[in-house]
N, C-alpha and C positions, 0 to 999 in steps of 0.2 A: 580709297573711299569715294564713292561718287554724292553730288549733292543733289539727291533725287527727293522732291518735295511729294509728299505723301497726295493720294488719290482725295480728291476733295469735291462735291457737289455747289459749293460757293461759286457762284461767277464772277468776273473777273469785275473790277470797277468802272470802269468804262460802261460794261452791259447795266450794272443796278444804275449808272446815272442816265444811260439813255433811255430807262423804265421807269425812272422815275419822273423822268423830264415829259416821257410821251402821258402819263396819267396826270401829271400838271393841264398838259394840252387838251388831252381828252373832257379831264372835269370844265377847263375854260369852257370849250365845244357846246357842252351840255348846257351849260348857265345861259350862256347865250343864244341855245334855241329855247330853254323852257324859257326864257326870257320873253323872246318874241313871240313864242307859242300862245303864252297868255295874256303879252301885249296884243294881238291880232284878235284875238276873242272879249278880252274884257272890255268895256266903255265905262267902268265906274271910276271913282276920284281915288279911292284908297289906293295906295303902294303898297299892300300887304300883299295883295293877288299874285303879283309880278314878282317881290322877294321872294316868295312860295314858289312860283316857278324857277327863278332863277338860282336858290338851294338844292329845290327838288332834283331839279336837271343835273346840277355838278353833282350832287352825291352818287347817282344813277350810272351815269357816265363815269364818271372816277374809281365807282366798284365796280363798274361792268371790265372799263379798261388795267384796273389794277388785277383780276384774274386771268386776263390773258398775258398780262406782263409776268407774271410768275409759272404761268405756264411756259411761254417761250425760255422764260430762264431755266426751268427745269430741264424743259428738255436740251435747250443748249449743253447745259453742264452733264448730262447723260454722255451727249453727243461726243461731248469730249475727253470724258471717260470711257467710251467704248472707243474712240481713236486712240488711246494711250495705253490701254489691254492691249491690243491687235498689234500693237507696234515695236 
């Protein structure tokens, strides 16, 4: 009997930490220009303008870069399900 682990679209852990790691980065990214975005534009006294940008931006950024990280997973794990048909 061989210990031949079943075909599975799950990628490996390694890939879900360095996708989750990169949309941590991504959302910083974002915070940090809506940040300055409407630091560069506002001249009024309230902090609310700049919280608003600096949520806005990570939210934007964080779901922009969390569907490409699911995409790369996907198709990673395709990837290597059609290497282990073929082989």
């Amino acid at each position: 009997m061989t210990n031949e682990r079943p075909l599975s679209a799950l990628p490996s852990p390694l890939a879900r930490i360095i996708a989750f790691v990169s949309i941590l980065v991504g959302g910083l990214s974002g915070a940090l220009i809506g940040y300055k975005l409407v630091d560069i534009q506002y001249d009024g006294v309230s902090a609310t303008p700049l919280g608003l940008g600096l949520v806005i931006g990570a939210i934007v950024t964080a779901g922009g870069t969390a569907v490409i990280a699911v995409l790369v997973l996907r198709a990673s794990g395709e990837w290597r399900d059609i290497g282990n048909i073929e082989s």
